[in-house]
N, C-alpha and C positions, 0 to 999 in steps of 0.2 A: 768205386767202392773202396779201393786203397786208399785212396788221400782221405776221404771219410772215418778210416777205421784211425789212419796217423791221426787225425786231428782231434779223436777224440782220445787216441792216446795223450797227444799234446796234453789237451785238456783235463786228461786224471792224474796226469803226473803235475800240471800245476796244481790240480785242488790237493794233491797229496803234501806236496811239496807247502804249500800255504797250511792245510793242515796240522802238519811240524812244528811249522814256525810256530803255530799258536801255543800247539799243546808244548814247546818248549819257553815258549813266555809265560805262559802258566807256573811250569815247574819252578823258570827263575824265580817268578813273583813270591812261589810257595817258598823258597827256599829262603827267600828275603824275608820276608812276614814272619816264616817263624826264627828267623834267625833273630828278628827285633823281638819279636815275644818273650824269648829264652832270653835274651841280652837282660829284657827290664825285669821279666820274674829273677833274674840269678840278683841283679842289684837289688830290688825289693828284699830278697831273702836275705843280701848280704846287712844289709841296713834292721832290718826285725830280730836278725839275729845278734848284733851288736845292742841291740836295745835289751832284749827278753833273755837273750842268751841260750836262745833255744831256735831251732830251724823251724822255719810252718810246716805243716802236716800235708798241705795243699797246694809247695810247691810243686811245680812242674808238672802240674797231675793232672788228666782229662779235663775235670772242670774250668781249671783257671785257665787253659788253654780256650773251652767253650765260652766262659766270660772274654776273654780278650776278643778271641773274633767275632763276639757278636755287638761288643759296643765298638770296634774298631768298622764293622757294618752300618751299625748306627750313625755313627761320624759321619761317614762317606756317605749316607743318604741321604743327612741332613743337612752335609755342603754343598751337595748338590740340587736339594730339590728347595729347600727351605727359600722364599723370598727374601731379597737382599735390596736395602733404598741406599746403595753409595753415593749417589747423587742430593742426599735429603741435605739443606742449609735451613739456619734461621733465617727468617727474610730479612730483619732487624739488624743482622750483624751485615747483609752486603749492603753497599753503598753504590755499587754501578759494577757493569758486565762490561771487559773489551774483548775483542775476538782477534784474530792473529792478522791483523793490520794493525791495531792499535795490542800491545801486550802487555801495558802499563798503563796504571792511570797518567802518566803524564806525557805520555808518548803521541797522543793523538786526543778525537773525539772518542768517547767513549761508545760503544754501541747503545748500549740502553742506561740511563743516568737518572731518569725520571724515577719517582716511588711505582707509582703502579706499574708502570711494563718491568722493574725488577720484580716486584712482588708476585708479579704473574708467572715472569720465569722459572725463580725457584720455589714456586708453591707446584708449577708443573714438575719437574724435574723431582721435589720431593716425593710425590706420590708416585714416581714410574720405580714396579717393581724389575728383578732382574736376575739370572744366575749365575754362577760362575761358569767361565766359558772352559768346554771341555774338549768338543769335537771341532773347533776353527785350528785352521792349521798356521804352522809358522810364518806363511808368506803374506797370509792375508794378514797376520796380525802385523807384523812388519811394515806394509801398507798400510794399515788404519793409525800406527804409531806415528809413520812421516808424513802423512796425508795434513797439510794446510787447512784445507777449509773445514767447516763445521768445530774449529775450538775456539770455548769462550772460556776467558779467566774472571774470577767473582773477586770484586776485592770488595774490604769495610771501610770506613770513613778515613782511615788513618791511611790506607794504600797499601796495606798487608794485603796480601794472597790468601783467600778466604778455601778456595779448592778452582780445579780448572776441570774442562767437562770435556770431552771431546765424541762425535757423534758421527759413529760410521757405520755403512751397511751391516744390520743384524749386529750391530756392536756399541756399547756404550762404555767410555775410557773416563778415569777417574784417576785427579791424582789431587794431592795436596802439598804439593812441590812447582814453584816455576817452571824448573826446568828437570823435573825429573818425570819417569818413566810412567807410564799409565797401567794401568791396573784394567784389564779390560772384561766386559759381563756379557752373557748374552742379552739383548734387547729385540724384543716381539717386533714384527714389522709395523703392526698397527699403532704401537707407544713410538715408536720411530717417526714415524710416518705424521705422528698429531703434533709432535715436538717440534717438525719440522713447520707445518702449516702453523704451527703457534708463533712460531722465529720472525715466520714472514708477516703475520699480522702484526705481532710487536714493534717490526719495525715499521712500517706504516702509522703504526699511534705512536711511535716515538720522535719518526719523522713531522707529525700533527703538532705532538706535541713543543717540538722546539720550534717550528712554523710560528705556535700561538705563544710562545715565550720571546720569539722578537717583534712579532706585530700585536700585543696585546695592547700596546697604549694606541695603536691604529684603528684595531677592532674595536676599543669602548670611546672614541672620539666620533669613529661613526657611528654608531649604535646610539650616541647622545647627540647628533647633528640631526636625527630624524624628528619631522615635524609636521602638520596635517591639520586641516582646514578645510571642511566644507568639499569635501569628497578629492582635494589633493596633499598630494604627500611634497615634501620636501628632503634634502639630504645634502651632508656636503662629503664628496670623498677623501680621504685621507692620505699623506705618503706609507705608501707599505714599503717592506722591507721583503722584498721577493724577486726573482729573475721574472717570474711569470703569475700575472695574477688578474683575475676578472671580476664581473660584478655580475648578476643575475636578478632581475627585479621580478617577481611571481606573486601570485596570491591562488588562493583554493576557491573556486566558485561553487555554492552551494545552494540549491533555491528548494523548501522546502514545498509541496504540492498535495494538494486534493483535489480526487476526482468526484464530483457529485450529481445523481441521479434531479433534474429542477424541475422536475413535475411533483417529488414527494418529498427533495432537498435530502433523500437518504446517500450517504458517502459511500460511495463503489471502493474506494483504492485512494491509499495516500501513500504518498513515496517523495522522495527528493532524485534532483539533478543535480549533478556537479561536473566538475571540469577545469580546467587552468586557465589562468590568463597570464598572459606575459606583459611587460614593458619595457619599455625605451630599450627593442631590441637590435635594435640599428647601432646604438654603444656599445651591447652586449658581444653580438657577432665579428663587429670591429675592433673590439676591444680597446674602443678609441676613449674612454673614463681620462679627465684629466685630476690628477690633482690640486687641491685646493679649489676645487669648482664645486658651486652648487646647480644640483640636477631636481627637476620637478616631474610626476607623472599624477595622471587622474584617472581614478577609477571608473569604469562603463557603468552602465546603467545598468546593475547587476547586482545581487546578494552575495557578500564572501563572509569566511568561517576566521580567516586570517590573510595577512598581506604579508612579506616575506622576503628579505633580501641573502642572498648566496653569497658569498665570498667565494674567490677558492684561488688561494696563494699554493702556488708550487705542489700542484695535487690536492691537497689537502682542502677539505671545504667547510666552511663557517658559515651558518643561518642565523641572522639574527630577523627577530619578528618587530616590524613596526607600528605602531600604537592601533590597537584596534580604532576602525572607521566608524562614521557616526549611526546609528539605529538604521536611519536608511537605506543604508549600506549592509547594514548586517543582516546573515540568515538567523530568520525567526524560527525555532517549529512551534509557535503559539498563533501563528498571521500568515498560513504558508498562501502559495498561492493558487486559486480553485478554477479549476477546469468543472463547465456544464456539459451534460447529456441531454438532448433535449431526451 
């Protein structure tokens, strides 16, 4: 019952004790606020009365006190609550994004250099709204300050420093300085969170896209070596420009059907089948494809919608379609094929 009765002594002498504190940061606060109020009404009045030669009526007086702290209210509600886009660029003025591996454009590869993956970043980044951060405390900011990863600098065609972003837990840093100081917002988890999944698909199309920017004279040398006759295809493969790359020969098998009642010839049910066929997958699995060889395969005794070759250089994968196959070959839904009932 003793150490109960201390403890919650303990306890009202700290809420007491915290108490205090406040209601004497309170008073400081009041003491400051209106010390700045009375600073700028004495200057206001010194200034009106050098003009008019007369003192206002309304210095220092209940009113002007009630105007100042109610737009000095307004202020502060509106710093804080009003949406803020720090992060908004024209898309047209960046030229490529590097991230703190690369921190120049000329210091490395750029992260994103293509038009659409910039275009995408900062059309995301422009729309995430955001507030000024109030309740993050000094350490954490200090941390999201030195914290390395998640910052990207935007520059324009000429290599100027357009803004640089920087993207940390619940916090979004803005600067428009190299090397200066970031200006930090509060950011929602969920705009955080889309930002991020958006970085990583970015670079997957940006990794695609410089994939299809060194094998692009690969890719339309094979695409124009395809050739077809009388239900076989021909091809010759190309040199890519890849660590690791394959081939995939596929088509869509389709066969369009009627089911029909042949005692009265009335149609029960029409429907299609489909399904995939593969080829020459003994190259495929081997990934034994030589360059400069030409490869043939022939199609089964079957209906398809399309035939279809795969690329896929260093992840990244490329379909090109081979010339539609002869009538034969193709699914009809005008000739499907009829299943009897007796």
């Amino acid at each position: 019952m003793m150490g109960f009765a201390l403890a919650a002594g303990i306890c009202y002498g700290i809420a007491c004790l915290m108490m205090g504190v406040v209601m004497l940061s309170g008073l400081v606060y009041c003491v400051i606020v209106l010390g700045v109020f009375s600073l700028t009404q004495w200057i206001i009045g010194l200034v009106l009365e050098s003009v008019t030669g007369k003192r206002p009526a309304w210095l220092f007086s209940e009113t002007a006190f009630t105007v100042e702290v109610l737009l000095i209210v307004a202020l502060a509600v509106g710093y804080a609550c009003v949406p803020l886009h720090p992060a908004r660029m024209k898309a047209e003025t960046v030229a490529l994004v590097c991230d703190t591996a690369q921190t120049a454009p000329d210091s490395g590869q750029a992260r994103f250099s293509h038009r659409e993956n910039v275009d995408n970043l900062v059309e995301a980044l422009s729309g995430i709204r955001v507030s000024h951060v109030f309740t993050t405390g000094r350490e954490v900011l200090e941390q999201a300050q030195n914290r390395k990863a998640g910052k990207y600098y935007f520059y324009d065609g000429s290599g100027k420093l357009v803004k640089r972003i920087a993207v940390a837990p619940g916090l979004l840093g803005v600067s428009n300085r190299q090397d200066g100081k970031f200006t930090w917002y509060d950011l929602d988890r969920q705009d955080r969170e889309a930002l991020e999944r958006m970085i990583r698909n970015l670079d997957a199309a940006e990794s695609r896209c410089r994939t299809e920017d060194a094998n692009g004279e690969a890719l339309a040398a094979l695409r124009g070596s395809f050739r077809y006759g009388e239900g076989t295809y021909w091809f010759t493969v190309p040199e890519f420009r890849a660590e690791e790359w394959n081939i995939e020969l596929s088509a869509f098998e389709r066969t369009f059907t009627k089911t029909v009642l042949k005692s009265s010839g009335y149609v029960m049910r029409t429907g299609d089948e489909t399904g995939t066929g593969y080829f020459l997958t003994e190259q495929t699995e081997n990934r034994a494809w030589q360059a400069g060889e030409t490869y043939s395969f022939r199609l089964e005794d079957r209906t398809y919608e399309g035939v279809y070759c795969t690329v896929t250089l260093d992840g990244s994968e490329f379909r090109l379609d081979f010339p539609d196959p002869a009538p034969a070959y193709r699914a009809d839904r005008d000739n499907p094929v009829i299943y009897y009932i007796c």
